[in-house]
C-alpha positions as CSV (number, residue, x, y, z in Angstrom):
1,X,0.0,0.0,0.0
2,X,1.4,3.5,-0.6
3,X,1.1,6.1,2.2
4,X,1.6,9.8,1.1
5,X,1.0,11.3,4.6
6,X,3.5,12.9,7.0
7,X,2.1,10.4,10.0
8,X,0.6,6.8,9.5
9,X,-1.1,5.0,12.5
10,X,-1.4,1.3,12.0
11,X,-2.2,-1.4,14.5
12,X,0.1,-3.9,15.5
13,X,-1.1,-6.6,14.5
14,X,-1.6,-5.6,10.6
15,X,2.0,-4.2,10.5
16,X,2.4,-6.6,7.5
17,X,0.5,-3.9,5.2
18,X,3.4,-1.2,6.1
19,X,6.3,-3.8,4.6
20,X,5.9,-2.4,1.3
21,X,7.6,1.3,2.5
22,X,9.4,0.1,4.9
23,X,12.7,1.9,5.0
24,X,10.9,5.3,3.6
25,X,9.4,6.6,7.5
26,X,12.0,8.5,9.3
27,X,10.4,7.6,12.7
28,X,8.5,4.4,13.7
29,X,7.1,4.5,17.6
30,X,6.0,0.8,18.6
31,X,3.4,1.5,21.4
32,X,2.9,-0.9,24.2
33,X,6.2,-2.9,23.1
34,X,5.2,-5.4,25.6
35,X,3.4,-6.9,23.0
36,X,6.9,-7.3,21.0
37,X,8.2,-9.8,23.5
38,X,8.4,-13.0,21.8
39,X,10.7,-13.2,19.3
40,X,8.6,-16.0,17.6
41,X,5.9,-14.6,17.3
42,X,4.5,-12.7,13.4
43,X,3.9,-9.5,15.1
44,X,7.8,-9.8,15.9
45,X,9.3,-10.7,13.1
46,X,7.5,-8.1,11.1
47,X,8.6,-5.3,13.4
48,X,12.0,-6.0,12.8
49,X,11.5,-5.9,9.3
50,X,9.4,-2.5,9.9
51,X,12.7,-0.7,11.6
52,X,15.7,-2.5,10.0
53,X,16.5,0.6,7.9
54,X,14.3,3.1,10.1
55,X,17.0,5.7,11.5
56,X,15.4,6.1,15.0
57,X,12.7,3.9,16.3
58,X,10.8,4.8,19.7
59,X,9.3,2.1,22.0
60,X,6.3,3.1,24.7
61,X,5.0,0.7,27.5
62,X,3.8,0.7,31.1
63,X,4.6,-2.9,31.0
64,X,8.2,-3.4,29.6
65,X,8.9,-7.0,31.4
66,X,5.8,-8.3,32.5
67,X,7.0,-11.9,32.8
68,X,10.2,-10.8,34.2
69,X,13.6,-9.2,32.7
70,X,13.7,-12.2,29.7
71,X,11.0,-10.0,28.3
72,X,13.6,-7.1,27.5
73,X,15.7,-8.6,24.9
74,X,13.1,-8.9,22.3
75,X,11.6,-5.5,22.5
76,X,15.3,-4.4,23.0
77,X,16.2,-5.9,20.0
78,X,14.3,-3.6,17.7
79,X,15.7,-1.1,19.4
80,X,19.4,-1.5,18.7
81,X,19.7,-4.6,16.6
82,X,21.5,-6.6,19.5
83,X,24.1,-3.9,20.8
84,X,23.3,-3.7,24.6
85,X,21.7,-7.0,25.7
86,X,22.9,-9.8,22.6
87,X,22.8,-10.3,19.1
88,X,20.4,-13.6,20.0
89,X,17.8,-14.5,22.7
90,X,20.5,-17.6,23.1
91,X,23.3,-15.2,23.9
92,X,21.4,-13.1,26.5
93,X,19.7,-16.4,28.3
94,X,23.5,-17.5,28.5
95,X,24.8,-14.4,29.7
96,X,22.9,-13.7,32.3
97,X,20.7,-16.7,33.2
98,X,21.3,-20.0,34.0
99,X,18.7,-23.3,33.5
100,X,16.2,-23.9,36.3
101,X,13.3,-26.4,36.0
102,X,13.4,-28.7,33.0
103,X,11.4,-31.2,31.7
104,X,12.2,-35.0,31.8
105,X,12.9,-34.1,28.0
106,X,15.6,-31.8,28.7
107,X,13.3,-28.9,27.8
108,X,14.5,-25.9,30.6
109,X,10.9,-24.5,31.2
110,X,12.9,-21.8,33.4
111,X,15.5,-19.6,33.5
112,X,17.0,-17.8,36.5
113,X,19.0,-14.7,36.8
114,X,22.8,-14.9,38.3
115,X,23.5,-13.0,40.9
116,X,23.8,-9.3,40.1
117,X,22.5,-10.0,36.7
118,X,19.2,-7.6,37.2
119,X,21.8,-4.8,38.1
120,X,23.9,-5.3,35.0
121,X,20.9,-5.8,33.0
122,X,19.8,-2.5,33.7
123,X,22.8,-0.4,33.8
124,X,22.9,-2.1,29.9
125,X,19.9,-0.4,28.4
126,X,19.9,2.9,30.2
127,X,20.8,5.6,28.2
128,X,18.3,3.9,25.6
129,X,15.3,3.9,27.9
130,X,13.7,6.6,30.5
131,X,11.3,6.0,33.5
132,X,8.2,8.4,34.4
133,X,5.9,8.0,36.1
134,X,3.0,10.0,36.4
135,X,3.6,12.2,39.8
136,X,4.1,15.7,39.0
137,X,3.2,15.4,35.5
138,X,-0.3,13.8,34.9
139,X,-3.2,13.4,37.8
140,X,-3.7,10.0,38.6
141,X,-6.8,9.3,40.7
142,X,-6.3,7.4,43.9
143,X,-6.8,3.4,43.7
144,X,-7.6,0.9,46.3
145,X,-7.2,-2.4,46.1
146,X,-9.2,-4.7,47.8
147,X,-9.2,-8.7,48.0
148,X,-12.7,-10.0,48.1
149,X,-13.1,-13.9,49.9
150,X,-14.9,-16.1,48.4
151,X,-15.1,-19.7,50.2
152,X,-15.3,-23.1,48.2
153,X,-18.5,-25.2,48.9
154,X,-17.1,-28.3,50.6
155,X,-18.4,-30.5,48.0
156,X,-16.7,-28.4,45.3
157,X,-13.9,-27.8,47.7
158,X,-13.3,-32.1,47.3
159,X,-13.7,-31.9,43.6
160,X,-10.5,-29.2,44.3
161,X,-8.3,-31.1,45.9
162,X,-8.8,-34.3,43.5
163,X,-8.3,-32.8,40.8
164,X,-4.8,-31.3,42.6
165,X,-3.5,-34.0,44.1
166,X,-5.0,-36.9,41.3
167,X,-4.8,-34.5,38.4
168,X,-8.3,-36.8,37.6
169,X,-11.5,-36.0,38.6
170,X,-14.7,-37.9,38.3
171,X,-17.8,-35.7,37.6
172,X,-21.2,-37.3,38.4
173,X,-23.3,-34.4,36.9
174,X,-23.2,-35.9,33.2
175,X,-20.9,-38.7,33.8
176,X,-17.5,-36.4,32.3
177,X,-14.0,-37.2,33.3
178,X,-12.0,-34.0,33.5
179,X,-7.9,-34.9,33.0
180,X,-5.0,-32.6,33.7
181,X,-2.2,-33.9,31.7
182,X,0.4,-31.6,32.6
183,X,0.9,-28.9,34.9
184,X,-0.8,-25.6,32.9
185,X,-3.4,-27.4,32.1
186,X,-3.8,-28.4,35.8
187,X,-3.4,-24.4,37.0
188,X,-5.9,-23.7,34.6
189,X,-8.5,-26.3,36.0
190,X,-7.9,-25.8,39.2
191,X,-8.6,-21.8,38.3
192,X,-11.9,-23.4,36.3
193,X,-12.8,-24.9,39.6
194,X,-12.2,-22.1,41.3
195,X,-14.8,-19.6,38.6
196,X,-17.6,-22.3,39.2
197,X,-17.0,-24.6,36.4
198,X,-15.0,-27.4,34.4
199,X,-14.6,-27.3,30.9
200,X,-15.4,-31.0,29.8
201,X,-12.5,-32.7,27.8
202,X,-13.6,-33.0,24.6
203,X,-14.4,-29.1,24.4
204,X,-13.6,-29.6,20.7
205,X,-16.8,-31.8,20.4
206,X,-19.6,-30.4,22.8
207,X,-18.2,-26.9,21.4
208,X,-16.6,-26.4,24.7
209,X,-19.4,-27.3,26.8
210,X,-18.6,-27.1,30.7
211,X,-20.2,-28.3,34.1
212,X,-21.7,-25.7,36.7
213,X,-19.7,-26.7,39.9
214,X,-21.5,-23.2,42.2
215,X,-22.2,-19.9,41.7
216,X,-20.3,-18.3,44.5
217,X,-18.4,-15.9,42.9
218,X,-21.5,-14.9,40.7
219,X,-23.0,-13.7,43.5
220,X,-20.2,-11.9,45.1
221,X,-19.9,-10.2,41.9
222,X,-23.7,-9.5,42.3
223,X,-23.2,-8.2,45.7
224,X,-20.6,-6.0,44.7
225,X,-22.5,-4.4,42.2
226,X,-25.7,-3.9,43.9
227,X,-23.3,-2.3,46.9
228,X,-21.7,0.4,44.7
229,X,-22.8,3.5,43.4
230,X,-20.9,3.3,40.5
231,X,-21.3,1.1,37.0
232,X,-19.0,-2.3,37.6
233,X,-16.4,-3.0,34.8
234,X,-16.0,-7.0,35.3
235,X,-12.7,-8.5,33.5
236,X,-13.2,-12.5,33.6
237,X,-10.7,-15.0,32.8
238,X,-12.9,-18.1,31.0
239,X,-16.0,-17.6,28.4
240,X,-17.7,-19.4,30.9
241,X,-17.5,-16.9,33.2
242,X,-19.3,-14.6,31.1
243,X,-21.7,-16.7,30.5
244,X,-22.7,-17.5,34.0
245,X,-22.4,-14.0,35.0
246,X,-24.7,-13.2,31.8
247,X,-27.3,-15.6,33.0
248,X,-27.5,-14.3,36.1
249,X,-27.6,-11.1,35.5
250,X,-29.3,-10.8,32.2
251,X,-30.6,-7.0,32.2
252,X,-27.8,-5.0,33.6
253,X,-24.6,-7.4,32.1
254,X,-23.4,-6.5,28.4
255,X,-20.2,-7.4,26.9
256,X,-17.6,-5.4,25.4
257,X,-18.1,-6.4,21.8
258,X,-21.4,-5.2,21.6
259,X,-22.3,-2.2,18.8
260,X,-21.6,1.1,20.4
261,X,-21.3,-0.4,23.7
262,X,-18.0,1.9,24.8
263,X,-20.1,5.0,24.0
264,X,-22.8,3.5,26.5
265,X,-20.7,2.6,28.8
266,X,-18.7,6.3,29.0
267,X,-21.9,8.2,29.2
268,X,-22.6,6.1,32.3
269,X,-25.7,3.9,30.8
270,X,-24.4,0.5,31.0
271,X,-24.2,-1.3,34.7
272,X,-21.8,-4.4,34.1
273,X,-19.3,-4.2,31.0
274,X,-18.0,-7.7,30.7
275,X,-14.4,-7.5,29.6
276,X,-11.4,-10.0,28.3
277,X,-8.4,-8.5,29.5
278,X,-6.3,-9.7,26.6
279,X,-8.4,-7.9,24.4
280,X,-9.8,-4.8,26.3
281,X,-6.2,-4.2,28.2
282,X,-5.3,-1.9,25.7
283,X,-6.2,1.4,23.9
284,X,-9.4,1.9,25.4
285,X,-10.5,4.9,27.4
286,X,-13.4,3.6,29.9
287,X,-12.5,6.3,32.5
288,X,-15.3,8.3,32.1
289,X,-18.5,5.3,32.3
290,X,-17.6,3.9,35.9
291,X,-14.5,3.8,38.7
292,X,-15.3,0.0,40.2
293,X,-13.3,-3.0,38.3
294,X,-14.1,-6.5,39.6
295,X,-11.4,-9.7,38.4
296,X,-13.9,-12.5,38.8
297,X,-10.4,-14.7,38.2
298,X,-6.7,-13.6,37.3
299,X,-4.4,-15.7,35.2
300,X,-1.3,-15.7,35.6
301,X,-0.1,-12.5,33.2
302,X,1.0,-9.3,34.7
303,X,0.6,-7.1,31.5
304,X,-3.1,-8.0,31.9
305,X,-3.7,-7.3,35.5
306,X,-1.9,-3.8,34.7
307,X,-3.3,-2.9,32.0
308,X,-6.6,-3.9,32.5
309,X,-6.9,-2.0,35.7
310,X,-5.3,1.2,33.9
311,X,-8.7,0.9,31.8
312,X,-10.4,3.1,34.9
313,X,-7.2,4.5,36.5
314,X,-6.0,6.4,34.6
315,X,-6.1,10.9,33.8
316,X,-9.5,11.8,33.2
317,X,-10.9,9.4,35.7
318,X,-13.0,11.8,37.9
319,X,-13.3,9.1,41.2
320,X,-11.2,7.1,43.3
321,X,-11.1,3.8,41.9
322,X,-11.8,0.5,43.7
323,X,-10.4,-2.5,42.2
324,X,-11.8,-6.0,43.7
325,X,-10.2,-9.2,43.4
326,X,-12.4,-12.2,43.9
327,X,-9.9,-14.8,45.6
328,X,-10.9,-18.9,46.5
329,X,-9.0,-19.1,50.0
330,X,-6.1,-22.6,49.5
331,X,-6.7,-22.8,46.3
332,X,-4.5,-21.2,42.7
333,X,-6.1,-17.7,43.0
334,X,-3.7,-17.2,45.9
335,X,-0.7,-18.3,44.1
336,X,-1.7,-16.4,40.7
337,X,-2.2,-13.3,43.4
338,X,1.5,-14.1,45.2
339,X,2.8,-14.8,41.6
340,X,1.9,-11.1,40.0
341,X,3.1,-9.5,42.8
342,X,6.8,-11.0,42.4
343,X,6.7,-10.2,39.0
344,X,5.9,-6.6,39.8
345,X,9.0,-6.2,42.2
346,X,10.9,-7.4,39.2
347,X,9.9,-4.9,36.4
348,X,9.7,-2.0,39.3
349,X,13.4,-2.7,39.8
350,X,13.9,-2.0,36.3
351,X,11.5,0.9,36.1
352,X,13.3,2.5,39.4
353,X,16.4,2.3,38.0
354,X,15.9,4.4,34.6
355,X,13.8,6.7,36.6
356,X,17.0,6.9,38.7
357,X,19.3,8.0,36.0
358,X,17.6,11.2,34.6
C-alpha cells in the first residue's frame, strides 16, 4: 500500500501492510512494546522488518517486562539490533541466566537470573530507555485495592483437591471425566474450579461445553454491584465466566463487543461491562463510564492485571477507583495473586532504575 502522509497510524497486528515502504518513514514509535516480547511470534518478526532501515525507532510501554527481565531482549532488540543486551535470545539467556526447572525431556521451562545480573541488566539499556511516572506530570486518581473472599463449597472444595492431588476427577453431573495432563493445564482447571466450572474434555466436540460446579463468585460479583454506586467494569478470565455472570444477570450485564457499547458505557448507561483482558487491556478509554473493576479470576499475566486496571485508573478518571479481586482461599487464586506480585517487584526494579538515572 502506498502512504503519502506525514504520520501513519497502524495497529500492531496488521503491521504486514506497512512492509511495502518500509525503509521510507523517518520515525516508527511501537506503542505498548510489551506486545513485542516473543521473538517467535508474526507480530515480531515483522517489526523488525518495519525498523531495520528506520534511523530512529521509539518504544512506549507501562509494562516493559511483565513476565520478568527475559521480556527485554526482544523489544530491545528492535531497538538496537542486538548492541546492549545480545545479538540472540540464546546469547542473553547464557549471559545472564542459567537453567532452572526442565522437563524429563531436557526442555529448561525456566530460566533464572545470576547473581547481580538484574543490576547489570539495567545499567545495559539505560541511556536507551527513560522512567516516568505519572507524579508531578499527569493526575492520577487514587486506587484501592481490595481482595474479596470467596469460600469453596465443601463438595466443590473435594472436587478441588482431586483434581490437585490426582490431576483426575470424576464428575457425576453428566458422567465427564476431566484430566490434567500436565501442569498448565492443571493451574488452569484448578482456576476453572475455582470460577464455578469445568470445561469437559472433549471441548472440541460439545463446542466447549462445561459443568456448573457453584455460583459463588456470581453472587459476590452481584453483591458487589448492587453495593456500589458506580457502574461495575467485570474482567473475567474463561467464556464461561461470562456466560454464567450473563445468566445471572441478564438486564444489567453486556459485553464489550457489543455495537456502540464503549459510547454507553462512557456516558454512564451501562451497569456491568464484561471485559477480556487480553483484548480490552489496551487502547481503550473507559475512564469516564464507571471507577469500580471486579477480576472475577486472574491468570497468571502481569501485563493483563496492569493494563486492564489502567482501563479506569488512569487521567481523566474523575473518582477514586476500587479494584476487587475475587480470591478462593487454598486454592490457585492465591498463588496467581502471590505470583503477579513478584513479577511486579521485578519490572519495578527496572522501572526505578531508569527513573533513577535522569
Amino acid at each position: 500500500r502506498d502512504f503519502h502522509t506525514d504520520i501513519v497510524v497502524i495497529g500492531r497486528d496488521v503491521l504486514k501492510d506497512a512492509l511495502p515502504v518500509a525503509g521510507r518513514f523517518r520515525t516508527v514509535v511501537l506503542d505498548e512494546s510489551s506486545g513485542f516480547k516473543t521473538r517467535s511470534s508474526l507480530r515480531w518478526k515483522t517489526a523488525r522488518k518495519l525498523v531495520k532501515d528506520t534511523p530512529f525507532v521509539w518504544e512506549l510501554s507501562g509494562t516493559p517486562s511483565p513476565n520478568g527481565l527475559m521480556d527485554l531482549w526482544a523489544p530491545t532488540f528492535l531497538l538496537d539490533k542486538g548492541e546492549r543486551l545480545a545479538p540472540t535470545l540464546t546469547g542473553f539467556r547464557s549471559r545472564w541466566f542459567r537453567p532452572g526447572q526442565q522437563l524429563a525431556s531436557g526442555i529448561i521451562t525456566e530460566w533464572i537470573l545470576r547473581e547481580g545480573a538484574a543490576e547489570k541488566i539495567h545499567a545495559a539499556i539505560e541511556d536507551i530507555c527513560i522512567s516516568m511516572d505519572g507524579e508531578g506530570r499527569i493526575e492520577l486518581p487514587p486506587v484501592t485495592y481490595n481482595t474479596v473472599t470467596v469460600p469453596l463449597l465443601p463438595a466443590v472444595r473435594k472436587t478441588y483437591e482431586t483434581m490437585k492431588d490426582t490431576l483426575v476427577v470424576a464428575l457425576d453431573l453428566i458422567g465427564e471425566t476431566h484430566t490434567a495432563a500436565n501442569a498448565a493445564v492443571l493451574s488452569s482447571k484448578l482456576s476453572q474450579i475455582s470460577a464455578g466450572f469445568l470445561y469437559v474434555d472433549d471441548a472440541d466436540l460439545r463446542d466447549g461445553a462445561y459443568d456448573v460446579l457453584h455460583k459463588e463468585k456470581v453472587s459476590a460479583l452481584q453483591e458487589i454491584v448492587e453495593g456500589t454506586g458506580s457502574p461495575v467494569l467485570v474482567f473475567y478470565r474463561f467464556i464461561a465466566e461470562r456466560e454464567l455472570i450473563r445468566a445471572a444477570m441478564p438486564r444489567l450485564a453486556h459485553t464489550i463487543d457489543e455495537p456502540g457499547i464503549l459510547g454507553r458505557w462512557n456516558a454512564g448507561e451501562v451497569p456491568v461491562l464484561l471485559a477480556h483482558p487480553a483484548s480490552a487491556g489496551h487502547g481503550l478509554n473507559l475512564q469516564h463510564g464507571g471507577h469500580t473493576i471486579v477480576w472475577t479470576t486472574c491468570s497468571w499475566s502481569l501485563e493483563e492485571w496492569l493494563q486492564g486496571n489502567g482501563r479506569l485508573a488512569r487521567q481523566g478518571q474523575q473518582h477514586p477507583v476500587v479494584i476487587h479481586s475475587l480470591v478462593s482461599p487454598g486454592t490457585v487464586d492465591e498463588a496467581i495473586q502471590e505470583r503477579l506480585t513478584e513479577k511486579k517487584s521485578v519490572q519495578q526494579a527496572l522501572l526505578d532504575h531508569l527513573a533513577s538515572v535522569l
